[in-house]
DOVO-90652 format. One record per residue (C-alpha): chain; residue number from 0; x, y, z. Coordinates in Angstrom, 3 decimals, padded with zeros to 6 digits, always signed. Layout:
ATOM   mol   seq         xx         yy         zz
ATOM     A   NUM          X          Y          Z
...
% end
This chain:
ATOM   mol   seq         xx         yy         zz
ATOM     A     0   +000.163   -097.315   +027.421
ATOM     A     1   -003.342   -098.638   +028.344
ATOM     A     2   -006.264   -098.064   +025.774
ATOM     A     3   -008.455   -096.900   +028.587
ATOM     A     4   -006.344   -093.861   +029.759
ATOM     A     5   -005.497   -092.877   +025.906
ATOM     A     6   -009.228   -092.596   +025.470
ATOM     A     7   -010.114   -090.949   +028.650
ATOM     A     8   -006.723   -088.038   +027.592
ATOM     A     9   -008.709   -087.903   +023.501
ATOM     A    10   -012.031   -087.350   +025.252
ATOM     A    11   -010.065   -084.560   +027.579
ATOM     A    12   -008.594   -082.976   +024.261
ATOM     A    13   -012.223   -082.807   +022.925
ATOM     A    14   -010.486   -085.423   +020.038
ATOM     A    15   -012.503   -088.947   +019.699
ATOM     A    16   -010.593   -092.136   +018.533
ATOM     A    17   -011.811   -095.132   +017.553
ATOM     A    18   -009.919   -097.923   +016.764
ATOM     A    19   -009.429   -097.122   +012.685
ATOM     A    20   -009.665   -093.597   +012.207
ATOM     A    21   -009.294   -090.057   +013.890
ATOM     A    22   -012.168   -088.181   +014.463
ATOM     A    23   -011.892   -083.609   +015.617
ATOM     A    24   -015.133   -083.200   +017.253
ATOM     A    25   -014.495   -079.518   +017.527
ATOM     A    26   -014.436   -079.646   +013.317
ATOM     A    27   -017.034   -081.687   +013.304
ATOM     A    28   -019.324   -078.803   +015.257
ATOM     A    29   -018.125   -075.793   +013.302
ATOM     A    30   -019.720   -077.679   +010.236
ATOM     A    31   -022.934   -078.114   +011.697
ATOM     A    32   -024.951   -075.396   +010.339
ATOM     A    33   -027.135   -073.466   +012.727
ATOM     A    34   -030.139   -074.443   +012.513
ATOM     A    35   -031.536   -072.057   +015.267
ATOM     A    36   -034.834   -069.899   +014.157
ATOM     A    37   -034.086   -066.610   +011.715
ATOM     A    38   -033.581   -063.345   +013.134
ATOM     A    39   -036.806   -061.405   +013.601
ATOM     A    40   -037.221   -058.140   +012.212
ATOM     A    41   -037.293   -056.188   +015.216
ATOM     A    42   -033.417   -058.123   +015.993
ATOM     A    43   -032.450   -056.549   +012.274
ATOM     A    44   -033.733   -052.971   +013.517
ATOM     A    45   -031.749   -053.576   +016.634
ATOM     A    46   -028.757   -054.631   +014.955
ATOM     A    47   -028.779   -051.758   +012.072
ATOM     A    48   -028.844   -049.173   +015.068
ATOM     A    49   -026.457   -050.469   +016.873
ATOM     A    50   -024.352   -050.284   +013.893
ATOM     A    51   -025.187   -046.957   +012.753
ATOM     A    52   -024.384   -045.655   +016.699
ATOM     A    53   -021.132   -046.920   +016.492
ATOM     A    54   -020.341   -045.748   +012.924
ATOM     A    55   -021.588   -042.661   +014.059
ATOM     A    56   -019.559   -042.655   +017.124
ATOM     A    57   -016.349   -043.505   +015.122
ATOM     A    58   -017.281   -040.490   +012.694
ATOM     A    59   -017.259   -038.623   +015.916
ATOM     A    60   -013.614   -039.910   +016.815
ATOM     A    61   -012.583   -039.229   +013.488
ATOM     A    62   -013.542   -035.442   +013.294
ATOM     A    63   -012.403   -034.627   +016.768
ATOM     A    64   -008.948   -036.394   +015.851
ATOM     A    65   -008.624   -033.923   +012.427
ATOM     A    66   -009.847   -030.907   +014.833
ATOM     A    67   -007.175   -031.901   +016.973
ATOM     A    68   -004.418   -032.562   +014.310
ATOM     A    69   -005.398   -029.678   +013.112
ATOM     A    70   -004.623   -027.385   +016.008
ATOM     A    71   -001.519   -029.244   +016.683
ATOM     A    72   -000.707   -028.225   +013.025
ATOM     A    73   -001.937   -024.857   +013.712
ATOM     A    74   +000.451   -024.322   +016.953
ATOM     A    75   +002.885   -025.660   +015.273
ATOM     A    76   +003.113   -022.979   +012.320
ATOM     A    77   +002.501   -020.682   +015.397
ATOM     A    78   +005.552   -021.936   +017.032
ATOM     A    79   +007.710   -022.147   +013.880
ATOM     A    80   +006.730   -018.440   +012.823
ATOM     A    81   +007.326   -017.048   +016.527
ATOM     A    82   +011.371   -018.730   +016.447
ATOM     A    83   +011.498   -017.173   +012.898
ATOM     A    84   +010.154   -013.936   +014.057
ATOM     A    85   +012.125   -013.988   +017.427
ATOM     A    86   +015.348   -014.129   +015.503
ATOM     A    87   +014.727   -012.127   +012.889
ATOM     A    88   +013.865   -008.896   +014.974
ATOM     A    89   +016.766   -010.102   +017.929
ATOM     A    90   +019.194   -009.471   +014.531
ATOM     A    91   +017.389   -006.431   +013.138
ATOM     A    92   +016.882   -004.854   +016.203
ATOM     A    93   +020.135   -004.987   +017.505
ATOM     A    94   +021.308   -003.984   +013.921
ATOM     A    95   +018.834   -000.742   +014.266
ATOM     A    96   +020.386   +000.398   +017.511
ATOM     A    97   +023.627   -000.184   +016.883
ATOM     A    98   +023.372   +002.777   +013.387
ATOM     A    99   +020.813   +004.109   +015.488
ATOM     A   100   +023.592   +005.131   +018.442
ATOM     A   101   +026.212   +005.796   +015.707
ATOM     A   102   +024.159   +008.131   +014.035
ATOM     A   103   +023.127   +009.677   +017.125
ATOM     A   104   +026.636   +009.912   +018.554
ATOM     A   105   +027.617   +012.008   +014.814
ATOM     A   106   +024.734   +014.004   +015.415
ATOM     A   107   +026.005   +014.886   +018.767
ATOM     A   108   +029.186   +015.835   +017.141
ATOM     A   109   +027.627   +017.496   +014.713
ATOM     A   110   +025.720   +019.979   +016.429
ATOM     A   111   +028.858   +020.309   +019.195
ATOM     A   112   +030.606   +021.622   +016.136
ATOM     A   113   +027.901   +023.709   +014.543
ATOM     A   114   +027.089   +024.927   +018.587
ATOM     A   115   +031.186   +026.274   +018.383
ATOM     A   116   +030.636   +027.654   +015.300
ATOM     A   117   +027.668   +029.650   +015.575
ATOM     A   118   +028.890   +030.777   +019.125
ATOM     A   119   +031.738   +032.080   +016.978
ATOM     A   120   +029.857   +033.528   +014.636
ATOM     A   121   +027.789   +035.266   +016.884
ATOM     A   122   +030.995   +036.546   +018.844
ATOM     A   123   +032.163   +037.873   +015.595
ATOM     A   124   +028.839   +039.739   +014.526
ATOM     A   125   +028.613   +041.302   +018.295
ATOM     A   126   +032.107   +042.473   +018.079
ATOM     A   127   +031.429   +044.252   +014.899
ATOM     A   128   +028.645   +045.828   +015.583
ATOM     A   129   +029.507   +048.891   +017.793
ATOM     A   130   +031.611   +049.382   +014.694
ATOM     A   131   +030.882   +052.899   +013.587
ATOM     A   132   +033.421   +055.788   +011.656
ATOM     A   133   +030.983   +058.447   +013.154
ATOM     A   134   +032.282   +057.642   +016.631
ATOM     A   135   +035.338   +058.061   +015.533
ATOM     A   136   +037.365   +062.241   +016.725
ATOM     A   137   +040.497   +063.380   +015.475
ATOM     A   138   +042.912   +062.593   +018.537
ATOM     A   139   +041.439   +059.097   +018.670
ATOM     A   140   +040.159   +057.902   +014.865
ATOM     A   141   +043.816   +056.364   +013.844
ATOM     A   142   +043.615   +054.079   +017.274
ATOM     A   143   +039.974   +053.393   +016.275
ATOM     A   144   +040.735   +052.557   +012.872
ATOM     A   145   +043.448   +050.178   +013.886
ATOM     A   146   +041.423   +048.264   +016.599
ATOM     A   147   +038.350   +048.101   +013.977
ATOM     A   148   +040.577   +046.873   +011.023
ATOM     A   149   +041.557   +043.871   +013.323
ATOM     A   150   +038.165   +043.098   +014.517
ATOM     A   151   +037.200   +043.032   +011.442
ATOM     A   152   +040.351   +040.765   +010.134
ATOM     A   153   +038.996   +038.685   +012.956
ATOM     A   154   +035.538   +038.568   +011.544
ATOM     A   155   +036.582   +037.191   +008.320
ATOM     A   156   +038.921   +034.518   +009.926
ATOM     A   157   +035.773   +033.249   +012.071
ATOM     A   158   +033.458   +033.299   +008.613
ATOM     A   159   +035.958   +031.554   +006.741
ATOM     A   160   +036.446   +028.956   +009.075
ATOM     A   161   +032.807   +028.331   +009.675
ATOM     A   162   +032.662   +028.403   +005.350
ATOM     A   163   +035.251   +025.491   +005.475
ATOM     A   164   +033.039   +023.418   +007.837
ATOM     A   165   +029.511   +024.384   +006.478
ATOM     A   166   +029.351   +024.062   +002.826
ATOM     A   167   +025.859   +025.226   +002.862
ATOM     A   168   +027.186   +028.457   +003.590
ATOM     A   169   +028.941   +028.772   +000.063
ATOM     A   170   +026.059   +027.857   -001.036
ATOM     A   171   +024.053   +030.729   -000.303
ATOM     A   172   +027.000   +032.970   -001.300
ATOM     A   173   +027.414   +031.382   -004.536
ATOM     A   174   +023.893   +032.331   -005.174
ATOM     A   175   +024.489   +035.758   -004.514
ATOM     A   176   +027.694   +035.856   -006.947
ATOM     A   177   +025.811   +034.064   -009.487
ATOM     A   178   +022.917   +036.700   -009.083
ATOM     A   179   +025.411   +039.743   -009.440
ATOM     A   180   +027.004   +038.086   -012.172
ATOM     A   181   +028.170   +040.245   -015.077
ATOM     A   182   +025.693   +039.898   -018.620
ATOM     A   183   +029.087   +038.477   -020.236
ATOM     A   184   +028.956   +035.484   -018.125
ATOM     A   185   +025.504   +034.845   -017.886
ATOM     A   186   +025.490   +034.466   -021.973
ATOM     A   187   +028.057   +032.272   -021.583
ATOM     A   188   +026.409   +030.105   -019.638
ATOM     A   189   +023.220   +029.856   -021.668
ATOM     A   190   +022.731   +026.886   -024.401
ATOM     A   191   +024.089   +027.059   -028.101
ATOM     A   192   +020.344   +027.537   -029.444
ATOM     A   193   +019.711   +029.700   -027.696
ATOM     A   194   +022.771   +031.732   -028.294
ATOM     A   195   +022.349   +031.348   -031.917
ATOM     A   196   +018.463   +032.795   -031.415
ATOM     A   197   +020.098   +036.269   -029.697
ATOM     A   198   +022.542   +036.287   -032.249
ATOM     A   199   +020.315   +036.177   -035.230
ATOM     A   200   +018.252   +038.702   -033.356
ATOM     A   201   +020.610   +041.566   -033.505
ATOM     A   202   +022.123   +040.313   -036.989
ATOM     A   203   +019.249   +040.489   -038.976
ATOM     A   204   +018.518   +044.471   -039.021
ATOM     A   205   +022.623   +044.590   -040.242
ATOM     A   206   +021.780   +042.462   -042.845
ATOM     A   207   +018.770   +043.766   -044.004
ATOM     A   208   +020.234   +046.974   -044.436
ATOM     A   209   +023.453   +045.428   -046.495
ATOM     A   210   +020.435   +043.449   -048.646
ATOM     A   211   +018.857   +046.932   -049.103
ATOM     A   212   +022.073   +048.451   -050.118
ATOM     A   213   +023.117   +046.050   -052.999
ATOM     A   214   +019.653   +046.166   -054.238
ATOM     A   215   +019.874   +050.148   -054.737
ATOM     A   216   +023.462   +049.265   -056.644
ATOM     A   217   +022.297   +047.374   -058.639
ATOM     A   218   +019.434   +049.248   -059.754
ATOM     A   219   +021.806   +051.908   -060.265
ATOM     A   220   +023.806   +050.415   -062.632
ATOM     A   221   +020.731   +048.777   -064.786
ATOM     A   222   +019.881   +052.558   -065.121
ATOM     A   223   +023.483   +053.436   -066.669
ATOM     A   224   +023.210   +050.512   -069.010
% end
């Protein structure tokens, strides 16, 4: 290859050659110090708040991003708690309603049966009330007597249905029996200390007087002696 065009492609390159060594004239520049006249102050000022703006600008980006990751952090929980919530009252509610009808439906049944019982009762309390012996004449009273016996025999069989059905009607009944129970039962039901209190109380007068009676033997015979 000629020398001429391999100097005129080095030159292109920015690369010099010479005929010993090798020579980068783009090194050769970034070592050459600048020797160009210091920055003034006013160029420093200039500089520092340029610097400062864009620090302060990036502080700027940096708060709105946190403000923004934290409402996307924020929505987030939102969202979370909303699926939570969502399912939880889709379960509970449909949980509620369903004991909600069931109770509702024994209620119903409930107060269909107390309706048939009451209406029963009712028919059984108007039935007996005409009842009456003073009504009652000689040619007529045995006819009377039989017709209000089974009215009566009716009455009962209504009541003791309705007894088997409501409990709360033994209940009041069983406080009447317990009210017009006899003293022998009640004391029977009372507690052993207190038992042993009455018993003492009606004991004591027997045995004072026994106490009284062996002292006046004995002093009797300490007089014979």
């Amino acid at each position: 290859m000629p020398v001429g065009k391999n100097a005129a492609t080095a030159q292109v390159c920015g690369v010099a050659f010479d005929n010993t060594d090798f020579v980068d004239t783009d090194s050769e520049r970034r070592k050459t110090p600048d020797t160009g006249p210091a920055p003034t102050r006013e160029e420093l000022d200039s500089r520092l708040t340029g610097a400062q703006q864009q620090l302060a600008k990036l502080r700027e980006s940096h708060e709105q991003i946190e403000r923004e990751i934290v409402a996307i952090e924020e929505r987030r929980r939102r969202r979370a708690e909303f699926t939570q919530g969502l399912g939880e009252m889709r379960h509970e509610l449909t949980r509620a309603v369903t004991v909600l009808e069931k109770s509702e439906l024994d209620a119903r049944r409930l107060a269909e049966q107390v309706a048939r019982s009451l209406e029963g009762i009712r028919s059984a309390a108007a039935a007996i009330e005409p009842l009456s012996e003073e009504s009652w004449t000689a040619e007529t009273w045995e006819q009377e007597l039989s017709r209000g016996l089974a009215i009566v025999e009716n009455a009962r069989m209504e009541l003791n249905a309705a007894r088997l059905k409501w409990p709360q009607l033994e209940g009041r009944l069983a406080e009447e029996e317990k009210g017009s129970a006899s003293p022998v039962s009640r004391l029977v039901d009372l507690p052993l200390t207190q038992l042993c209190r009455i018993g003492f109380a009606l004991t004591w007068p027997l045995a004072a007087v026994a106490l009284l009676a062996v002292a006046a033997a004995i002093a009797v015979l300490v007089r014979k002696v």
